[in-house]
Structure formats: C-alpha cells, structure tokens
N, C-alpha and C positions, 0 to 999 in steps of 0.2 A: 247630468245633474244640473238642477238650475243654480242659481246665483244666489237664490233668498236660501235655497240649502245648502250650500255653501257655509254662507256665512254661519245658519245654526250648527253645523255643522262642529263648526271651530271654535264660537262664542259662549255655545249653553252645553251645560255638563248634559252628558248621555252615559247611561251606565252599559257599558260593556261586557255584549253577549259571554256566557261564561263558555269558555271553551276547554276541554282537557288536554294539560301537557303532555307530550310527548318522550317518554321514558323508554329507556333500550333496557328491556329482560329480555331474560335469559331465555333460550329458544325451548318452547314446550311440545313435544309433538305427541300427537296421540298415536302409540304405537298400531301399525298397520298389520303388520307381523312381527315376530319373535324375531330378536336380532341375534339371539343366543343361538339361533337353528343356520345363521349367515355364516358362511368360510370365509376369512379371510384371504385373499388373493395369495397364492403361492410366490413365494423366491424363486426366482428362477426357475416360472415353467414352462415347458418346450411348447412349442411352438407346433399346433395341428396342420395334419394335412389337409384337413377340408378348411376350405378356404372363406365361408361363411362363419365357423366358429371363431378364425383367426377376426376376421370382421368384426363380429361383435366384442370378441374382446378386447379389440383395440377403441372404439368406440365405447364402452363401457369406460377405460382405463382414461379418456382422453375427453370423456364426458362431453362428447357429440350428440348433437348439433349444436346444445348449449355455449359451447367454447370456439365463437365464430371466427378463431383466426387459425382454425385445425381445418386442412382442405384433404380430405378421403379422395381418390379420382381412380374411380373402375375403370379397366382397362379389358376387353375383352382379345388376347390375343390370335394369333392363325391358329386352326383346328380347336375352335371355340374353348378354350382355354381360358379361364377368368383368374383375374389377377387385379391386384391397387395399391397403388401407392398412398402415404398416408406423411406430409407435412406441413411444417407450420408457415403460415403465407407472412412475409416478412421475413422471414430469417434464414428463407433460401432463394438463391440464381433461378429464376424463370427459365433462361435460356438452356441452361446444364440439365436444368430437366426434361426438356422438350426436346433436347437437340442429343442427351447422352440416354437416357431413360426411356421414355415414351416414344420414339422415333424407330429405335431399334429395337423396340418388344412386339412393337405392333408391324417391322416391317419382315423380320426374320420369320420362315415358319420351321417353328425348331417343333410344335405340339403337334399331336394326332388327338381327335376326338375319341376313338379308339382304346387305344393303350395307355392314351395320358403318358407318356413317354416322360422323365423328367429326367434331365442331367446338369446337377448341383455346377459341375465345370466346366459345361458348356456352356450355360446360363451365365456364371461368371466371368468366363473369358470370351463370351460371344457376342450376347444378347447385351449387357449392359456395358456399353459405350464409354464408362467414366473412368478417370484415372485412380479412383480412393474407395473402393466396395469391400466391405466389410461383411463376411457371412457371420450373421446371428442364427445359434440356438434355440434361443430363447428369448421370453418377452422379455425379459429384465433388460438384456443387451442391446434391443432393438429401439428399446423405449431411450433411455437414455441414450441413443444417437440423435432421437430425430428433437430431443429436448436442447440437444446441442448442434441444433442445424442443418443435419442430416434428412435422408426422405427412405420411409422406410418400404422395401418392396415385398410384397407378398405373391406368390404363384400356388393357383390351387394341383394338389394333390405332393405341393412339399412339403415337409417337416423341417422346414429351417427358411429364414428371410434374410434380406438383403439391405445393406443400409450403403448410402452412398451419402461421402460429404461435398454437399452442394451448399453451405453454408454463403452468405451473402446479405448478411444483417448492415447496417449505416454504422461506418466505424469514422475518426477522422484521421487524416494521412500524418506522419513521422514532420514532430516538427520539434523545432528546439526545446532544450531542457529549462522548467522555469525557475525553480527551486535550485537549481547545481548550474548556475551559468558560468559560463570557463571561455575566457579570448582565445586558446590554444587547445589544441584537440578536437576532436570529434564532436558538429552540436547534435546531433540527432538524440532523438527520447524514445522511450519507452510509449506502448499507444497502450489501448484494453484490448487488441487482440493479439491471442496466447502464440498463434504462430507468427504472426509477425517479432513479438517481441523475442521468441526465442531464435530465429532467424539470422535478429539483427545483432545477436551473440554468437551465432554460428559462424557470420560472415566474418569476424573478428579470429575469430579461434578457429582458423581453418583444421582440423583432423578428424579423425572416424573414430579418436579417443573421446571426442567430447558424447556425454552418454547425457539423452534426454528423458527419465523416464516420468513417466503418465501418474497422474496421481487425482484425484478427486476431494473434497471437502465437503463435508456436509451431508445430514443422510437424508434430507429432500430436494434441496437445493444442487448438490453433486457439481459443485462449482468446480470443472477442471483447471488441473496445472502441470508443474511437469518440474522435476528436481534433477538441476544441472552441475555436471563433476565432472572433473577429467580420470579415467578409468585406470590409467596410468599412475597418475598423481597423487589424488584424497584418500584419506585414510576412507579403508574401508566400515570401519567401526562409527564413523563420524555419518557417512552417509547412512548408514543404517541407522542411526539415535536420531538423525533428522526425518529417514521415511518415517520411521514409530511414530516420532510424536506427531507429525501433521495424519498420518490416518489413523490415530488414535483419540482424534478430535471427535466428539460427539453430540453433536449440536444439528439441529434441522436446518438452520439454514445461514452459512457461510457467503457474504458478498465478497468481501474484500480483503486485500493481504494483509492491511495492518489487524484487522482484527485474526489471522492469522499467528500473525507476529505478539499478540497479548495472548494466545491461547498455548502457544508452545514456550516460551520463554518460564526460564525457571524462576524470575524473582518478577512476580505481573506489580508486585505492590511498589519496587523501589521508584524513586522520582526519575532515574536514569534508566533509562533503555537498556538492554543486554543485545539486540538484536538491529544490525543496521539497514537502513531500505533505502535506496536510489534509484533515479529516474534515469540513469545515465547505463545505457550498455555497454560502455567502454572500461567504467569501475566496477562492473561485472563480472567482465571477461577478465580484466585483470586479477580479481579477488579468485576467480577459478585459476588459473595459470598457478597461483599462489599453492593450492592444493583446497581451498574452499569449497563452498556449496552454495547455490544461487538457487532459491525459489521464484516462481513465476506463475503467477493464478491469473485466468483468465477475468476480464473485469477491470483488471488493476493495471495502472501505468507505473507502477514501482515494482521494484523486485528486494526480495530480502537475501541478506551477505548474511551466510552461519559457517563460522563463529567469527563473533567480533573481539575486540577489546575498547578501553578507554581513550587509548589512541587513535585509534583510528577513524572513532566519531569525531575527533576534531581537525580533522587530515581535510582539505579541498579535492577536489577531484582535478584543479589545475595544477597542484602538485608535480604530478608526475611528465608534465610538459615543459616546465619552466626548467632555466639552467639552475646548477644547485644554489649560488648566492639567491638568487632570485625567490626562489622556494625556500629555504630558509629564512629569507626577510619574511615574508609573505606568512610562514609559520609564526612567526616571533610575533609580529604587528597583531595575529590573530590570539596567541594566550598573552597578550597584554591585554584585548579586549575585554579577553573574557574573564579577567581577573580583575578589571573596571569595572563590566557590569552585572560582577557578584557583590564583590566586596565595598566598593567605593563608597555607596550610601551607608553600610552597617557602619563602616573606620571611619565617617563624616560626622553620625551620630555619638560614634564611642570617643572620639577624640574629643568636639563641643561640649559635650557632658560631662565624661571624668577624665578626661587625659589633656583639658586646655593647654599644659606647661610645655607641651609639645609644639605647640604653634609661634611661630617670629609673632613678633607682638604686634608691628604695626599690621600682621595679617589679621590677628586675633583681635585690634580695636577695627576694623574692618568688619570682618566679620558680624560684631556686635552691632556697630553702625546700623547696617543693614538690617538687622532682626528689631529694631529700636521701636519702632512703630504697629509689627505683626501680632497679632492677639492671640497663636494656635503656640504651642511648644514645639520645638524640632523635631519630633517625630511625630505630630499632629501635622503639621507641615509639608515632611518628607513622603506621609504615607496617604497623606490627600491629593502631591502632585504626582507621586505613583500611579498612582491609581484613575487618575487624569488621563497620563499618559497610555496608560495600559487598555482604557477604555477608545481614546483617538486610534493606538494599534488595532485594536479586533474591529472598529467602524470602518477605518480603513482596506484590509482585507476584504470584509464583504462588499465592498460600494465597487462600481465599476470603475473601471483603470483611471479613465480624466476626473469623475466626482471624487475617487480615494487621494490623489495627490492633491487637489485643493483643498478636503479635509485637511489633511498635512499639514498643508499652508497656514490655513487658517486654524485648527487647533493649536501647533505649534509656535505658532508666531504672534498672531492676534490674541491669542486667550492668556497667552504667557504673558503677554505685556498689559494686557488687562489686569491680570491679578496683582504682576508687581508694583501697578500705578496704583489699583485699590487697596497697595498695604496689606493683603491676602496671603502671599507668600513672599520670601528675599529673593533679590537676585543670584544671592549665591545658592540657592535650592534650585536654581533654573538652570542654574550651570551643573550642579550634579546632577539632576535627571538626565540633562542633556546629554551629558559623558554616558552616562549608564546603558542611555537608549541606541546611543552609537554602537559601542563596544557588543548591547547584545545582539546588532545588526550584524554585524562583521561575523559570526556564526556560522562555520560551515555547514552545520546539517541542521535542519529547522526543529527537529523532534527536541534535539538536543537544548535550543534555544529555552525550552518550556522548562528543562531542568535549572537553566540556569535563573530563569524567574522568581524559580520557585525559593532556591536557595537561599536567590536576594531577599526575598521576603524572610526567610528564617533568618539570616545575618541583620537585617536588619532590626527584627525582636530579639536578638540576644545582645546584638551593640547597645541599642537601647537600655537594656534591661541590665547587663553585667560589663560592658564597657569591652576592652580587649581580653578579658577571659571570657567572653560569651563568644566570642568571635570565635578565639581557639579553640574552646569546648564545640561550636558546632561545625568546624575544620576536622578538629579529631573524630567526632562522632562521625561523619560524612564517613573521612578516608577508612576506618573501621568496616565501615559497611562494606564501601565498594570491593574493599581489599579480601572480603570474607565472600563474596560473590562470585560465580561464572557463569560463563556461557557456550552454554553445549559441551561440556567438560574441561576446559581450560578457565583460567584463575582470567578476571575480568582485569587485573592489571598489567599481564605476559606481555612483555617479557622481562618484568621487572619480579627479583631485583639480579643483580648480579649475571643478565646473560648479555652477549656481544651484540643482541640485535637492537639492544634499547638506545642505543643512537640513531637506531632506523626510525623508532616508536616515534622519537622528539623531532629530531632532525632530519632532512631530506641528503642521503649520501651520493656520490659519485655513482651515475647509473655503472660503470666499467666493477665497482666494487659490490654490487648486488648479485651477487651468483648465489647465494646460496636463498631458497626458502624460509619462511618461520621456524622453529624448531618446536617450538610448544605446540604446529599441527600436526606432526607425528608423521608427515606425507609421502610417498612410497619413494619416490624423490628427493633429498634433501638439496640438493644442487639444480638449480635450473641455468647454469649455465656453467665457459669456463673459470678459472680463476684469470685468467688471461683472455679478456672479452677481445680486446683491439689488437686482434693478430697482423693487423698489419704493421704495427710498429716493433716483432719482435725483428732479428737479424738487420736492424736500422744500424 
C-alpha cells in the first residue's frame, strides 16, 4: 500500500463494506435418516467374539479417528491371531505397554490358526505381563477403564476383553499443605491422584481393617473415588448413608469434591458448612481411627471428614502435636479471633450510635475528634473500608505470591493513610478493620472463614439498624439454626449439651485421658485405648 493511500485511508471517511454478523443458532440438520429407526447403544453389552465387530464398536464409541488422542494399535499375534489394543495417548506408560502388553502377546505362541484355541487364564496369567488386568464382560466395563487410564485388550474369537492399568498422565509430587500449615506433625498433602492420596492414609493407618471401597460420581464424567472406614470401628449405618448419598448423586458431570460435598450435605443453603475437607492426610487418618468416614475423589487434593460438628471446624490441625497448655493457648487466641472478626465492627457501630454512655469519655471525646472532619456516617464509613478491604483480600489471592504481598503493602498501608490524610475515613475505623482482618486470618479452616464474613456483615446491619438488640436477635437467630441442624445424622452441635466429651469439643485434654471415642458416632468401639495409657508408671 503506497503512502498517498495511507493517508486517504485514515483522513477521508470511506463507508464500510457491509458485512453480516456472526450469530450462533441453533444446530439444523437435515434429516439423513429416521433417528426414531436408531438403537440406542445397550448397558452393558458383552462383548463379541469376532474381533472386527468389537473394532467397530469401539471406534464408533470413542468416535475414531476424529478423537486424535484415541491410539487403536492391531496386533497380529502367533498362529495369525488378530487382536488391538485401544488407549488414550497421554494418559498411559509407553514403556508398560510395550514392555508388559505388546511384547508378550506378540512373542508367546499360545494361538493356532486352526482351532483358534483361546484360554481366558492363560492369556491372563501368561500372555499379559502386567501387574493390575482386569477381565471385562462387557463394553461398559471396558470403556470406563481406558477413560481412566487403562489400555483395553481385545483377542479375536473372545467373548470377554482385557483392561490393564498403565495409567501415567502428569501429576505433581507430595508437597506441603498450603491451607493447613502446622511447625509439628507431618507436612505432606494430599496430590489429584486417587491412589496416591489414599496411600498416603494407608501408610498412617497401618491394618487390613482399613477398607477402601470404589465409588464413582457422575453419570458421564464417572469421576472415581473410594470411601475410607475402619471395618472394625465406624458404625456401619453411617457408612452406608454416606455410600447412598454420593451414588445417589445425579448429575453428568462431577469434577471435584467440594462440589461433592454441596450435593450430599443436608442443609446446601446454610452460611456454615456441615461437611469438613482437608488437605492434610494425617487429619484424615485421625478423623478415621475416631470411627469416621473419609472421602477421596480423584482430581481433588482435599478430602472430606463425615460427620463433622461445629467444633471441629475451628480445631487446627496443630492441635494434636502441641503439649496441652500450648494447644489450648493456641485454641483460646483462635475464638478470641474469631469473635473480633464477627462481632467487633457490629458492637463499634452499636455502641457509637445508641449505647455512647458505655464508652470512658475521654475515649468517646476521642473518638469524635477523629470523625470531626469525615463527611460519610459510621456505617457509610465502616462499610466502604469493608469492602476496601475485602476487595485488596480476593486481588491478593489471585495475583502471584511477590505481586499479592505488595498488593498487601500497598493497599494496606498506603491506601489507608491516604484516606485518613484526605479526611475520607477515621483512624479509629482503620484500626477496627485492621483487628477484624487479623482475627478472621487466624481461622483454622478457610471455608469456614467465608462464614464468618458473612456473619460480620449481617452484625453489622443489625448493630447498625437496632443497636445491642440486633446484635442479640442475630446471635439468637444464628444459634437457633445451627442448633436445629446435622450432619449425617448427629446434632451439628454434639456433644453439647450435657455430655463429658464437651471439654474435648473446647479444649485440648491430656492425650493419657483420651481413651475413649465420640459417643454421638455410635462406633463398634467406644474405647480406643486403655483407661491407664502410661503403663509404665503403674507399680512405681
């Protein structure tokens, strides 16, 4: 393009060619054939001996060649025998297959051309080299191995196929917990793969009581997992209402546990969780030894504790390492927190507003001091640096580790002192957010934290609005709720009231006086130890 068009180009109006937009409808096809005269593909059906049928319909099912990361690989074995394997490239060992599979199919000659000779148990304990083959019936079974990493084998003139897991997708290695960090105990985490995670609860819980059984989610997805008990221990009633509800799940397609954990829970609407998830295998193993039940879905680096209570989401996971004073400071510092960063803002607003008489006075000519020059009312005030706040929190989170802590810095520090130099908000609303935001940091479980957010904001409209009876009315309404709630058939606040374990609930006790289990879990066990743990000091 020269220079003189150019410039007209850019200078003199040119009316532009009309072109039609681009709108997404809906898909029209012109029927080719009657779809009313098409079968829908059977449930579970078996699997042909001619090994060209099986072909096609594995290649129908898996929509080949279209679906270029499905590898089909013919195999002609001794006494011309035709046979193939069929899986997905990525998400299996190269070497497992060529070294356990195709090595030993192609070097045995078990076939006659002849007779076609087959033997289901020979083939299995002869021919295929792998340590984990699974005879399939049928396509259903077959299908779902190789979607989960598996390589499916086929041999013509059998009526049954063979799935091996050679599974080998990009996972990343066992690294610290980031969510549940503890100086004491065990740092290892939970990864997204299903046997490693259950593994690394196995290697904890050493016995042949611990029972891992198989479960699936989702009716296209079939995201597996596996529900963890001790056989011995958990009521059996309790394992059974947890199988029900997770495969009673009805939904196509299941990623991940917490959406798990909103579809089984019996109250999905309350602000509070009923159901607790950790990153930590060690507060796993322990929540099973208890008599509990531990989910674990493949995908997910958390696992879910059924059943919980209210205590126990505010429990750390350093708890049970620390000596008792220690743990119990540790407890105390953490519901002081969190009774800062519910209540502190609502009782700031309710007390400035209608309960001044309450405040030493030179606090209260202070206070006003302060607000002397602000142009917003204190909960115009309160609810703008909230919300300040709460906005630097979630920018934080998402930005990378060095950008998120300078945000910090600098919303924190700089923005704060900007507003109090421009008379925009008091110092002393800097200092209650500040407490606020401490207190709902100090939170042992993060899910948890979202409740208590939320709370602050309701205390806050009601301190506002009714002063110390709003406060109370929305205490009462709360405890109402939670107190009329469960989870998984026990009361969401057990073991209260009036049982001996509720100093266990608040307090961290002497491990030597822990022998006995919950009693609200019903568990085949009520003692897990003796009354007299430190048998070395009796006949002293």
């Amino acid at each position: 393009m020269s220079f003189f068009n150019t410039v007209k180009r850019y200078l003199l109006y040119q009316h532009n060619e009309e072109k039609e937009d681009f709108i997404l409808k809906k898909d029209e096809y012109k029927p080719i054939y009657d779809v009313r005269e098409e079968k829908p593909p059977q449930k579970n059906e078996r699997i042909y001996k001619d090994i060209e049928k099986n072909r096609q319909f594995i290649e129908k099912r898996f929509d080949y060649p279209k679906n270029a990361d499905v590898v089909i690989r013919e195999l002609t074995l001794k006494g011309d025998t035709k046979s193939f394997l069929v899986f997905y490239d990525g998400m299996c060992k190269g070497e497992d297959i060529n070294e356990g599979i195709i090595k030993p199919l192609l070097q045995i000659p078990l076939f006659e051309k002849k007779t076609k000779k087959y033997d289901e148990k020979m083939l299995l304990e002869t021919l295929i080299a792998h340590n984990q083959v699974k005879k399939a019936e049928s396509f259903d079974e077959i299908i779902d191995g190789i979607n989960f990493g598996g390589c499916g084998i086929f041999v013509d003139g059998a009526d049954a196929a063979f799935c091996a897991d050679v599974k080998g997708w990009p996972h990343r290695s066992v690294e610290k917990a980031k969510n549940e960090q503890s100086i004491y105990g065990p740092q290892e985490a939970f990864i997204e793969m299903l046997r490693g995670n259950s593994a690394q609860v196995r290697k904890i819980l050493k016995t042949e009581k611990l029972i891992c059984e198989e479960i699936s989610v989702g009716n296209v997805s079939k995201t597996p997992g596996v529900v963890m008990y001790l056989e011995d221990v958990a009521n059996k009633t309790l394992v059974e209402e947890v199988k029900r509800r997770v495969c009673g799940i009805s939904s196509d397609y299941v990623i991940s546990i917490e959406e798990v954990s909103m579809l089984i829970e019996e109250n999905p609407l309350m602000i509070t969780g009923h159901i607790l998830a950790t990153e930590r295998p060690d507060r796993v193993a322990r929540a099973i030894s208890e008599g509990r039940v531990a989910l674990i879905l493949s995908g997910s680096p958390r696992a879910l504790i059924l059943p919980t209570n209210a205590y126990e989401m505010t429990h750390s996971a350093s708890d049970a390492y620390l000596r008792v004073d220690f743990a119990n400071m540790s407890r105390a510092i953490r519901l002081i927190a969190t009774a800062i960063s519910v209540l502190l803002p609502g009782l700031f607003l309710a007390i400035t507003m209608y309960h001044a008489e309450m405040l030493p006075t030179y606090l209260l000519y202070a206070i006003s001091a302060s607000r002397q020059n602000v142009p917003f009312p204190s909960v115009v005030e309160l609810l703008l640096m909230d919300f300040s706040f709460e906005m630097i929190r979630e920018a934080g989170i998402r930005m990378p580790n060095p950008i998120g802590s300078v945000l910090g810095i600098v919303g924190g520090l700089i923005l704060g002192q900007a507003a109090v130099s421009a008379k925009i908000v008091s110092p002393i609303m800097i200092i209650i957010i500040s407490l606020t935001g401490i207190g709902s940091f100090a939170t042992a479980d993060y899910s948890l934290s979202w409740t208590y957010r939320i709370l602050k904001m309701i205390f806050i409209l009601t301190g506002a609005a009714f002063g110390f009876f709003g406060i109370g009315l929305g205490i009462f309404v709360y405890a109402i709720l939670i107190a009329s709630s469960t989870s998984f058939g026990i009361p969401f606040l057990s073991p209260l009231p009036g049982n001996k374990l509720l100093k266990n609930a608040v307090f961290v006790p002497p491990i030597w006086k822990m022998e006995r289990r919950p009693e609200y879990l019903k568990t085949r066990k009520p003692k897990r130890g003796d009354k007299i743990s430190k048998k070395w000091q009796v006949g002293r």
